[in-house]
SEVO-883913 format. One line per 5 residues: number of its first residue (from 1); their letters; for each residue z negated, y, x negated of N, C-alpha, C. Coordinates in nm, 3 decimals. Each point is the difference from the previous one (the first is absolute). Example, Ala and Ser with C-alpha at 12.3 -4.5 7.8 and 13.67 -1.06 7.14 Angstrom:
2
1) AS) -0.780/-0.569/-1.319/0.000/0.119/0.089/0.000/0.120/-0.090  0.072/0.105/0.035/-0.006/0.119/-0.082/-0.073/0.109/0.077 .
end
This chain:
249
1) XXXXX) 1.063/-3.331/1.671/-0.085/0.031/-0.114/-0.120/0.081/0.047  -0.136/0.003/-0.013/-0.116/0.022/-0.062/-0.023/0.154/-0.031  -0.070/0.105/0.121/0.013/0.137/-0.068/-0.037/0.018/-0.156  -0.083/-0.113/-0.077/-0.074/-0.004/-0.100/0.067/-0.011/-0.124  0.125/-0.116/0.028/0.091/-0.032/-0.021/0.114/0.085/-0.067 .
6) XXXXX) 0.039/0.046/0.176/0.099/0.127/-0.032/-0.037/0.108/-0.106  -0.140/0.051/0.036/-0.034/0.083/-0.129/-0.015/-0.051/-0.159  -0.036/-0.097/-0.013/0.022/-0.068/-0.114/0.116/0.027/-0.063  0.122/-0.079/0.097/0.108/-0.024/-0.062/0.092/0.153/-0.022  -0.061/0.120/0.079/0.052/0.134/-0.017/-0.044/0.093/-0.097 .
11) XXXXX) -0.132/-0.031/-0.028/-0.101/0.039/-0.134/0.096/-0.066/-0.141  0.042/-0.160/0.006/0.053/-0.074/-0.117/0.143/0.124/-0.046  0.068/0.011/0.100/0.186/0.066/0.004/-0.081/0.134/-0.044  -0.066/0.088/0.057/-0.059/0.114/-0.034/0.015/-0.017/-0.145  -0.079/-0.033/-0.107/-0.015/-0.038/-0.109/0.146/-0.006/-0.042 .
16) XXXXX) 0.086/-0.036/0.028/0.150/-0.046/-0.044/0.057/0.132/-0.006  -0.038/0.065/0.130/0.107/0.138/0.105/-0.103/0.079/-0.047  -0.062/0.045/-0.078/-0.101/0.106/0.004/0.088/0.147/0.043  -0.022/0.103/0.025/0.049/0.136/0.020/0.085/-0.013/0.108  0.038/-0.124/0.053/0.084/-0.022/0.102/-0.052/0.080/0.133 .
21) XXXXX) 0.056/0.080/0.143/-0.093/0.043/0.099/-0.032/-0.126/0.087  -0.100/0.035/0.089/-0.034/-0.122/0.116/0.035/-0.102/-0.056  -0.127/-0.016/-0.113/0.006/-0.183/-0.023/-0.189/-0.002/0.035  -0.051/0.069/0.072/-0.111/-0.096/0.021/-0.011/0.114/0.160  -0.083/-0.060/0.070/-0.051/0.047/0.134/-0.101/0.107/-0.035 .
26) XXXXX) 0.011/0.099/0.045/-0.092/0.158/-0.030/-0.037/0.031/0.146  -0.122/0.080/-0.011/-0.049/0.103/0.114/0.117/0.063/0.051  0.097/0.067/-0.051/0.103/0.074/0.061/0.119/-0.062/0.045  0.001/-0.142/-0.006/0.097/-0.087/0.000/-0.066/-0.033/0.152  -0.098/-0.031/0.008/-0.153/-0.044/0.089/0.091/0.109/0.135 .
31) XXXXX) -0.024/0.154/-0.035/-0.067/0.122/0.071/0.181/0.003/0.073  0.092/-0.041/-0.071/0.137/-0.009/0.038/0.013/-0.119/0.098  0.011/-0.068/-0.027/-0.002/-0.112/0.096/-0.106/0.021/0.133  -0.099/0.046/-0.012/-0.087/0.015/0.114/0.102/0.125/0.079  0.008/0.111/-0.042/0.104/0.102/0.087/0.095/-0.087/0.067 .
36) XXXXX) 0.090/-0.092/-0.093/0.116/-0.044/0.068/-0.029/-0.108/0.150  -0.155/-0.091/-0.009/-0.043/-0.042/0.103/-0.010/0.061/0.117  -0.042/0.146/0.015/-0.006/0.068/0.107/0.093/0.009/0.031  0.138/-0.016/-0.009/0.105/0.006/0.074/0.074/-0.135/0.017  -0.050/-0.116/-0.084/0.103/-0.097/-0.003/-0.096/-0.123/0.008 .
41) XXXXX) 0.038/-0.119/0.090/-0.059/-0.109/0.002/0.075/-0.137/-0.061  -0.039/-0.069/-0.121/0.077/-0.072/-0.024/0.044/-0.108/0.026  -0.093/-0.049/0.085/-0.014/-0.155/0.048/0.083/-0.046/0.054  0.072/-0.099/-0.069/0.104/-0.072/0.065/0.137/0.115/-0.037  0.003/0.059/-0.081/0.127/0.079/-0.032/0.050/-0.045/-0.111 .
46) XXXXX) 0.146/0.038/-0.003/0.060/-0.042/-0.128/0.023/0.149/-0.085  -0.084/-0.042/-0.114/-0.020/0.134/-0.105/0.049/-0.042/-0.108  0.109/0.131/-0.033/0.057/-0.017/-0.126/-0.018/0.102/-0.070  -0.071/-0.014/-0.129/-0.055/0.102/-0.136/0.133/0.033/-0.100  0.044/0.062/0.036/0.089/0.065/-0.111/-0.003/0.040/-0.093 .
51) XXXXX) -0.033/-0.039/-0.168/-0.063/0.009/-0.102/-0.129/-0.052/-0.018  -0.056/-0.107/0.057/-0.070/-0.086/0.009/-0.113/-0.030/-0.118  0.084/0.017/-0.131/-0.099/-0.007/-0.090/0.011/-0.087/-0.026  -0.131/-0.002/-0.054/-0.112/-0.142/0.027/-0.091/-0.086/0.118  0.042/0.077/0.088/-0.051/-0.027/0.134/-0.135/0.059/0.062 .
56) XXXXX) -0.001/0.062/-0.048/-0.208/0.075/0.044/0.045/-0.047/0.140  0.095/0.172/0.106/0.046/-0.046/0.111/0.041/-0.124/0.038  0.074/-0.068/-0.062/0.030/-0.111/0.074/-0.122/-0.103/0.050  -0.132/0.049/-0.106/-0.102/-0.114/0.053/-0.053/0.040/0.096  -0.034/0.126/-0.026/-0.061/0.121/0.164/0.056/-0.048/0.117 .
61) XXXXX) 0.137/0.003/-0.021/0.030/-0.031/0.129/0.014/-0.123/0.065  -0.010/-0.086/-0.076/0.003/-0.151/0.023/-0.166/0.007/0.072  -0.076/0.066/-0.068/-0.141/-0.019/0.048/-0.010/0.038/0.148  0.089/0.107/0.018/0.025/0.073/0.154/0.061/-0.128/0.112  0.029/-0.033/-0.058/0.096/-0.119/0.052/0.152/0.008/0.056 .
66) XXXXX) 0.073/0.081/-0.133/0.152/0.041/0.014/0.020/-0.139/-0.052  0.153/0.019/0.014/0.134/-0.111/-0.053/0.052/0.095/-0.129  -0.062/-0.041/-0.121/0.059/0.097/-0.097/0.106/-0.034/-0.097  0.077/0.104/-0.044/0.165/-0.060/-0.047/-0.064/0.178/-0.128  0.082/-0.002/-0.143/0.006/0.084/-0.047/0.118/-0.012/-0.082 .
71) XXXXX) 0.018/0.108/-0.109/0.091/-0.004/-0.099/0.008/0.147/-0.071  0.028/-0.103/-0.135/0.004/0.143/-0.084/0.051/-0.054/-0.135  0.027/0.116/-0.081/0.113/-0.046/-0.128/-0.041/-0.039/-0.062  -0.113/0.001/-0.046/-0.037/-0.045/-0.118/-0.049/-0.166/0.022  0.096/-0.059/-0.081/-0.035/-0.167/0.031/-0.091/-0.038/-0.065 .
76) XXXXX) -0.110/0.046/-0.099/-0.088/-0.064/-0.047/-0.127/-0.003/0.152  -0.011/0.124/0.014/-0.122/0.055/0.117/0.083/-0.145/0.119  0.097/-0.026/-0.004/0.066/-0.088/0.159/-0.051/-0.114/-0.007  0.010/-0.054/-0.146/-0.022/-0.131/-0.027/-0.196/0.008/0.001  -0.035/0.071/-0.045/-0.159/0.024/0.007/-0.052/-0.064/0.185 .
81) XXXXX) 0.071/0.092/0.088/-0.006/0.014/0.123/0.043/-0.124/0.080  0.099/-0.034/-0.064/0.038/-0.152/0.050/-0.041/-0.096/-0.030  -0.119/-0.031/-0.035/-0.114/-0.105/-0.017/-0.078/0.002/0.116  0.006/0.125/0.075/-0.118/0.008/0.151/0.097/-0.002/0.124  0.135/0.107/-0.029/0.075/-0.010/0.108/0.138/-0.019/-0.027 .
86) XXXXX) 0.039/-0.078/0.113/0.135/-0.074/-0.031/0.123/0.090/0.058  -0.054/0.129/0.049/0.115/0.096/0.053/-0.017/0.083/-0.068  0.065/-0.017/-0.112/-0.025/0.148/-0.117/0.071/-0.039/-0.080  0.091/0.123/-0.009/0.137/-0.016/-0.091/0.083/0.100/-0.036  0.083/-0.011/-0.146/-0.035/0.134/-0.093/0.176/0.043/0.093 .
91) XXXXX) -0.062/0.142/0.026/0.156/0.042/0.103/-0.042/0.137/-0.047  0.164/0.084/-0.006/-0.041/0.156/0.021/-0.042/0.094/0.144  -0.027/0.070/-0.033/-0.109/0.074/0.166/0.163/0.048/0.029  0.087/0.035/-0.083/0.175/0.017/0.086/0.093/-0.117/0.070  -0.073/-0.072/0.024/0.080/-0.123/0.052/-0.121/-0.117/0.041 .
96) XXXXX) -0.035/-0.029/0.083/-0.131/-0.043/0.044/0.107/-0.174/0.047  -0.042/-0.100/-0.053/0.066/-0.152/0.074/-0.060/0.000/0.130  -0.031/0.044/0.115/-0.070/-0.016/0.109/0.116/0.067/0.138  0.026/-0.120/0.055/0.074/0.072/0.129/-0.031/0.093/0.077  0.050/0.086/0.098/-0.004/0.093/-0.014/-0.105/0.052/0.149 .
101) XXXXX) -0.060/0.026/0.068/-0.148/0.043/0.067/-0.044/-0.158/0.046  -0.085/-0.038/-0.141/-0.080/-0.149/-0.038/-0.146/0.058/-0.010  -0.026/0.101/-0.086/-0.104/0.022/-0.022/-0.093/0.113/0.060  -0.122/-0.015/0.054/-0.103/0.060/0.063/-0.052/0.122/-0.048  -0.037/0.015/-0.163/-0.057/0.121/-0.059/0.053/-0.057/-0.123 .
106) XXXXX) 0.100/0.133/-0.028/0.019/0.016/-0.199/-0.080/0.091/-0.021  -0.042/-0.030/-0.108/-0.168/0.019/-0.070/0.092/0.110/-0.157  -0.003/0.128/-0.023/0.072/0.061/-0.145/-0.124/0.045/-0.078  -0.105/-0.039/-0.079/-0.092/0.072/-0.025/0.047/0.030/-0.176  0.025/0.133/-0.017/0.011/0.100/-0.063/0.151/-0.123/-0.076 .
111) XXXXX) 0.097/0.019/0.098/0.128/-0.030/-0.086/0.108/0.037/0.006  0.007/0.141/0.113/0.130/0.036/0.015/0.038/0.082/-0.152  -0.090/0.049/-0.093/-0.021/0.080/-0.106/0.107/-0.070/-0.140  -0.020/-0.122/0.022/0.006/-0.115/-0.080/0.171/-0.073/-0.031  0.066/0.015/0.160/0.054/-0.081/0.041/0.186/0.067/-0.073 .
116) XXXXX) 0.116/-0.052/-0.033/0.064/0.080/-0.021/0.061/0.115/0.092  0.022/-0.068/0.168/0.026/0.051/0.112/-0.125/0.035/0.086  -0.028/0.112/0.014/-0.138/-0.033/0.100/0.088/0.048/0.140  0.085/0.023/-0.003/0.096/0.011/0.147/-0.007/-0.123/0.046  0.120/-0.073/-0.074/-0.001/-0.113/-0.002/-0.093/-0.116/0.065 .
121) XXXXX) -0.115/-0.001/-0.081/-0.136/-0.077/0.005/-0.056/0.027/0.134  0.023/0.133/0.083/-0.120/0.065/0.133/0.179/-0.093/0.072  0.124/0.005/0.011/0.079/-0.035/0.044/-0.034/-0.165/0.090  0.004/-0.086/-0.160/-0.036/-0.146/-0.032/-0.115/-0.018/0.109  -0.110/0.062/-0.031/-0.083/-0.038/0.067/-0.045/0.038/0.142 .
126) XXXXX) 0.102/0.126/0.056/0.009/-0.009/0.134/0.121/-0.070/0.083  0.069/-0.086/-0.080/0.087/-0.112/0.028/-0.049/-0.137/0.049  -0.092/0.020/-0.120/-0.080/-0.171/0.101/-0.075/-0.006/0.061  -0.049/0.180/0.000/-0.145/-0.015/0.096/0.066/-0.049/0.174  -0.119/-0.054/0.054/0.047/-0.036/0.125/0.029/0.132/0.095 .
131) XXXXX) 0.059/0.000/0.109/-0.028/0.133/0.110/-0.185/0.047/0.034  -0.037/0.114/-0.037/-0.173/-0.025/0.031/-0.101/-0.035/-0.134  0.106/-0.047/-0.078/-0.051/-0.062/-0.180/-0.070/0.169/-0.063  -0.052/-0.032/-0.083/-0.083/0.120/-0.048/0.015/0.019/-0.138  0.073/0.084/-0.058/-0.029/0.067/-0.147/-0.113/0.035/-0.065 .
136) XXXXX) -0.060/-0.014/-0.112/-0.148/0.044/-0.061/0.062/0.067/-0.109  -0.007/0.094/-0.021/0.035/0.063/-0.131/-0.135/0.087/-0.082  0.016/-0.007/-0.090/-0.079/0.027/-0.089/0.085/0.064/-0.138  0.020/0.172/0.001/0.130/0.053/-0.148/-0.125/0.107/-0.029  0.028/-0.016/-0.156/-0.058/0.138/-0.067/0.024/0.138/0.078 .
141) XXXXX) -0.101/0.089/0.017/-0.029/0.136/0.053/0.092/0.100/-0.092  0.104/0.103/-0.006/0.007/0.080/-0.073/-0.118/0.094/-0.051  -0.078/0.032/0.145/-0.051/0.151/-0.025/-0.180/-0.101/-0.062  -0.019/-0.117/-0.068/-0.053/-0.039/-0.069/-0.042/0.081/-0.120  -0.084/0.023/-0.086/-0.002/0.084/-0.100/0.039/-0.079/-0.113 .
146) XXXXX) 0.009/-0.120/0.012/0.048/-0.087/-0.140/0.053/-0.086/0.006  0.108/-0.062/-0.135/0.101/-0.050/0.029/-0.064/-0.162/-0.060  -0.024/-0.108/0.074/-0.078/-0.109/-0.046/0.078/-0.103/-0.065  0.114/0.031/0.005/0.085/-0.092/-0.064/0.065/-0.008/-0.125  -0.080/0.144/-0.079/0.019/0.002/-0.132/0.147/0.079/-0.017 .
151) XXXXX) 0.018/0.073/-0.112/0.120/0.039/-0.046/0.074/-0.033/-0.095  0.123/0.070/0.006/0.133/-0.021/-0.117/-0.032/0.157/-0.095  -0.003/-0.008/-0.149/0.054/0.097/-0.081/0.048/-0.057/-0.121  0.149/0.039/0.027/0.038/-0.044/-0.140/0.030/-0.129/0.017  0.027/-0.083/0.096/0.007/-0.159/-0.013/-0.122/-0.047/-0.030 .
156) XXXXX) -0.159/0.075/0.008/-0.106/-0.010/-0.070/-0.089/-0.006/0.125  -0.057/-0.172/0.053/-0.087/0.029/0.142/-0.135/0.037/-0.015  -0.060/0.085/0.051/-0.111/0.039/0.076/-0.070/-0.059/0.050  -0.118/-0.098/-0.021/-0.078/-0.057/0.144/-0.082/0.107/0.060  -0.040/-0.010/0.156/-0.077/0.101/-0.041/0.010/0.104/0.170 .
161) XXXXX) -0.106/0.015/0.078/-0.012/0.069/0.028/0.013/0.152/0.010  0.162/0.051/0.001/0.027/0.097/-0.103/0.026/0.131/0.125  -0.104/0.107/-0.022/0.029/0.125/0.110/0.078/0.076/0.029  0.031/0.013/0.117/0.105/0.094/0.045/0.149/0.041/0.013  0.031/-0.167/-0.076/0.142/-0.040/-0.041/0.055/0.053/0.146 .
166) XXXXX) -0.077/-0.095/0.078/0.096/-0.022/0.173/-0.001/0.144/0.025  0.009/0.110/-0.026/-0.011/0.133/0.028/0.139/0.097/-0.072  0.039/-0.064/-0.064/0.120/0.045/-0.119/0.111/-0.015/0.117  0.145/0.092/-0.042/0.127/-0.017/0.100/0.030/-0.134/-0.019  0.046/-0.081/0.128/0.054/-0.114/-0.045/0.109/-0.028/-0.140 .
171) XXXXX) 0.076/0.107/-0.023/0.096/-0.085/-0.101/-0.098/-0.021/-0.154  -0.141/0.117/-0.009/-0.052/-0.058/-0.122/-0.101/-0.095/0.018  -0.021/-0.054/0.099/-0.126/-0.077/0.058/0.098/-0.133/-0.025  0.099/-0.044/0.023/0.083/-0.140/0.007/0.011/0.012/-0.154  0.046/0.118/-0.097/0.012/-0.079/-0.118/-0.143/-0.014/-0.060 .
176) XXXXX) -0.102/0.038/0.044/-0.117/-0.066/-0.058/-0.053/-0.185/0.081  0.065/0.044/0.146/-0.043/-0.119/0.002/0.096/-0.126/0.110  0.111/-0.046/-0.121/0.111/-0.036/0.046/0.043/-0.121/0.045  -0.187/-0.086/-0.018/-0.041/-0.149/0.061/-0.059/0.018/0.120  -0.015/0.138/0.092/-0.067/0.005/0.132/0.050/0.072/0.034 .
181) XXXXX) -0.045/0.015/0.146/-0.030/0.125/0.073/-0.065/0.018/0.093  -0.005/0.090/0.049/-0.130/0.086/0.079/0.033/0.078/0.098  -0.074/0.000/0.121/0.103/0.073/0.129/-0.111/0.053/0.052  0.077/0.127/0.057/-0.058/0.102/0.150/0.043/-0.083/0.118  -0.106/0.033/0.084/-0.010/-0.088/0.113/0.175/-0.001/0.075 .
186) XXXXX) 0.045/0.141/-0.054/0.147/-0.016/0.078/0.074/-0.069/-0.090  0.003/-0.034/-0.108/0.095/-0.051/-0.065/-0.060/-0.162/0.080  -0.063/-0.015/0.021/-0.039/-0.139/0.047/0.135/-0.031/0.132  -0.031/0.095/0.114/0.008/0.031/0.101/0.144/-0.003/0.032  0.086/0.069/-0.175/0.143/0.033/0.008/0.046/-0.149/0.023 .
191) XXXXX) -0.033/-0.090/-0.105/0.018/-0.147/-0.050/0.001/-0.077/0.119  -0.084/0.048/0.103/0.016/-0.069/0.089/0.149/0.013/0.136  -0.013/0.107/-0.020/0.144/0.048/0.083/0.126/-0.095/0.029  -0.008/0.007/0.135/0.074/-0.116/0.065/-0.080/-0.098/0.021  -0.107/-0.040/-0.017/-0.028/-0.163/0.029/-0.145/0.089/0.127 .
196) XXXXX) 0.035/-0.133/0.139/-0.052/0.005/0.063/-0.177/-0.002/0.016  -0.057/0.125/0.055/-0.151/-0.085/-0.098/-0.061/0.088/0.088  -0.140/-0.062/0.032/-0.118/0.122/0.061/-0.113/0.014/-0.083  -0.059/0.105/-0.036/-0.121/0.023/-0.058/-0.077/-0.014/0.025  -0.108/-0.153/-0.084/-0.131/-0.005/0.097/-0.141/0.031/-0.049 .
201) XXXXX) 0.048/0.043/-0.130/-0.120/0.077/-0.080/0.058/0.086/-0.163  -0.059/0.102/-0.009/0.035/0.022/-0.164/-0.109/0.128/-0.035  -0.037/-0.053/-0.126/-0.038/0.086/-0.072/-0.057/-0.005/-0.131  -0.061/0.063/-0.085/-0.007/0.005/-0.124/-0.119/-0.061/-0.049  -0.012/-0.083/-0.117/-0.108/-0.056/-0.006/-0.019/0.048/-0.153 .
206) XXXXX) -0.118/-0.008/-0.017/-0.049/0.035/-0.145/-0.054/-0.096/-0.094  0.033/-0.017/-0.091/-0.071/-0.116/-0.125/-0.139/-0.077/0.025  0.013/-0.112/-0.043/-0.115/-0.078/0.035/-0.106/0.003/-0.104  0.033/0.070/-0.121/-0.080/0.016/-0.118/-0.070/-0.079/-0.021  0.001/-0.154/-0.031/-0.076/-0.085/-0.019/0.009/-0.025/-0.113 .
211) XXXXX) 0.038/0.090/-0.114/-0.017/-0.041/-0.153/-0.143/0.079/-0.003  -0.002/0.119/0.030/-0.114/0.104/0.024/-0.135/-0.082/0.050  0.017/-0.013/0.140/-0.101/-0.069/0.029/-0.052/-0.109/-0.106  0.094/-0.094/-0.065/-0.078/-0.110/-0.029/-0.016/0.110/-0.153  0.023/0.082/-0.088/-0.051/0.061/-0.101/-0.142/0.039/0.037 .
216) XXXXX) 0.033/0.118/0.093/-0.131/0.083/0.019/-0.015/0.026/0.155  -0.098/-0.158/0.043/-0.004/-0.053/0.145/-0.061/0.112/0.104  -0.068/0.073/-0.045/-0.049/0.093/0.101/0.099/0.130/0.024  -0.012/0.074/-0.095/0.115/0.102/0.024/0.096/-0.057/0.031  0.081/-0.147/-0.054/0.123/-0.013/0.050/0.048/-0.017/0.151 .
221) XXXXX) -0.158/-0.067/0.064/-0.023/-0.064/0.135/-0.014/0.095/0.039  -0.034/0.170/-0.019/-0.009/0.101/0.056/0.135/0.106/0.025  0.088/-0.037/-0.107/0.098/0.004/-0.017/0.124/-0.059/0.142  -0.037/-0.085/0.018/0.059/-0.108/0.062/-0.009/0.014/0.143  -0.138/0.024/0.003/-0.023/0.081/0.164/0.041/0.129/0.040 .
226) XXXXX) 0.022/0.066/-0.105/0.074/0.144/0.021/0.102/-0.008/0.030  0.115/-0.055/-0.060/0.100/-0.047/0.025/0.044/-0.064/0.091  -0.074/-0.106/0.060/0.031/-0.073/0.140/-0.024/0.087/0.092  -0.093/0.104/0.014/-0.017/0.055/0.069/0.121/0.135/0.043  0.044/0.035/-0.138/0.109/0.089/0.051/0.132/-0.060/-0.014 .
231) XXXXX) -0.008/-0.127/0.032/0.143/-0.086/0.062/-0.006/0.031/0.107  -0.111/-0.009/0.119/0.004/0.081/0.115/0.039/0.104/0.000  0.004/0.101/-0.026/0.027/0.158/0.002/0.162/0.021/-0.006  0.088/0.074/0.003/0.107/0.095/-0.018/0.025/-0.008/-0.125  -0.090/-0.003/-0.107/-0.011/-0.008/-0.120/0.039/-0.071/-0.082 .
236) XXXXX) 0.025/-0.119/0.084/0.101/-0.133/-0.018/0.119/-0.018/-0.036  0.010/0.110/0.038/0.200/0.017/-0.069/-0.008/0.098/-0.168  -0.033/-0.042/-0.040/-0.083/0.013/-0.185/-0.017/-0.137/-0.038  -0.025/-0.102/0.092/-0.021/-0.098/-0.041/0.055/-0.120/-0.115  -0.010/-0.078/-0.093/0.057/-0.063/-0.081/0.115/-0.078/0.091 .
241) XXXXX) 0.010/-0.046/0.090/0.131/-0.028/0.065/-0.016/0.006/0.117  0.103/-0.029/0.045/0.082/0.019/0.151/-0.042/-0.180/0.059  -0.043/0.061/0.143/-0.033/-0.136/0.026/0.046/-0.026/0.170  0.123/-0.050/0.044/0.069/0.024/0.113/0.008/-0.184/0.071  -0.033/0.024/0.147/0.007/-0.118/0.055/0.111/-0.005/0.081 .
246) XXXX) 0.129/-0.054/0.000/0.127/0.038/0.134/0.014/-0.114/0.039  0.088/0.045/0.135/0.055/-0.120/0.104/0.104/-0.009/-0.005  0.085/-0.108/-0.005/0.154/-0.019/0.043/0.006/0.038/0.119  0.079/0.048/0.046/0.037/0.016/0.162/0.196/0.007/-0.039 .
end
């Protein structure tokens, strides 16, 4: 399919999925994927997207020239996806159909949050990675100032950019928000315990603010450069999530 195409037919489902996340390709979607290049070459690899979506990634990387395979629960978004690619199929991130070190780079962008097991899920997917295979992770920041995934009161949801939630003790932070979660870089780190792995990059990245920009293009674009800029810095671990590259060994 047709980059022209693809956007077409992701603009049409948009319309269907409105409020849905990552249903169209953004600057920060852009600014993510470019980080993950500096460490990873795809060509000729077999990449598997774990929550896949609608496929933004899966087309990226097809463009790179990976072998791309995804999956994720929701079978409407599978069947969307399976009109372009024929390795995409609705599976939980706790039990992956893929034998076991098959695959080159599992790709998690913002789904360990999501998933019922995120033990589990970092488990799964250092099972099939090959020996040398590479993890991409991408989990919500705790020390973030806001909780983007909206809240619970009352059985009563919240959309909503809502401040300072992620800052509350965990036991009142889960009953506000009891469809996610949100981690310190060690809670990442704990999850991983036991599975063989080397660290080949991590750090904190900050929002791509591309609702801003396209509102109010100058400040937002000014906005935007501030921010990229102190993704470099120390400052990074504030960042809207955790963004870690590992090795099987």
């Amino acid at each position: 399919m047709s980059k022209e195409n693809w956007q077409k037919n992701t603009k049409n489902f948009n319309k269907i999925k409105y409020g849905s996340p990552s249903l169209c390709w953004t600057q920060g979607l852009d600014y993510r994927l470019k980080l993950v290049k500096k460490y990873i070459n795809f060509k000729n690899k077999k990449v598997l997207d774990v929550g896949c979506g609608i496929g933004e990634f899966l087309y990226k990387f097809k463009e790179l020239g990976a072998d791309v395979y995804g999956i994720d629960i929701d079978k409407e978004k599978v069947k969307f996806v399976q009109n372009n690619f024929s390795n995409v199929q609705v599976s939980p991130a706790e039990k992956l159909a893929f034998r076991s070190s098959t695959i080159d780079i599992v790709f998690l962008h913002e789904v360990l949050e999501h998933v019922k097991s995120d033990r589990r899920t970092l488990l799964e997917s250092f099972r099939v990675l090959k020996s040398g295979g590479k993890a991409v992770i991408f989990a919500p920041n705790k020390l973030w100032p806001f909780e983007t995934h909206g809240i619970y009161i009352k059985n009563k949801y919240i959309f909503g950019n809502i401040p300072f939630i992620t800052y509350l003790p965990n036991s009142l932070y889960k009953k506000l928000t009891p469809h996610v979660r949100n981690y310190y870089r060690k809670d990442i780190l704990k999850l991983l315990k036991g599975i063989s792995y080397r660290k080949i990059h991590y750090q904190g990245v900050f929002p791509g603010f591309d609702k801003l920009a396209h509102k109010i293009p100058i400040f937002g674009k000014l906005i935007q450069l501030f921010f990229r800029i102190l993704d470099k810095t120390p400052l990074n671990r504030f960042g809207l999530s955790h963004f870690f590259i590992l090795e099987k060994i």
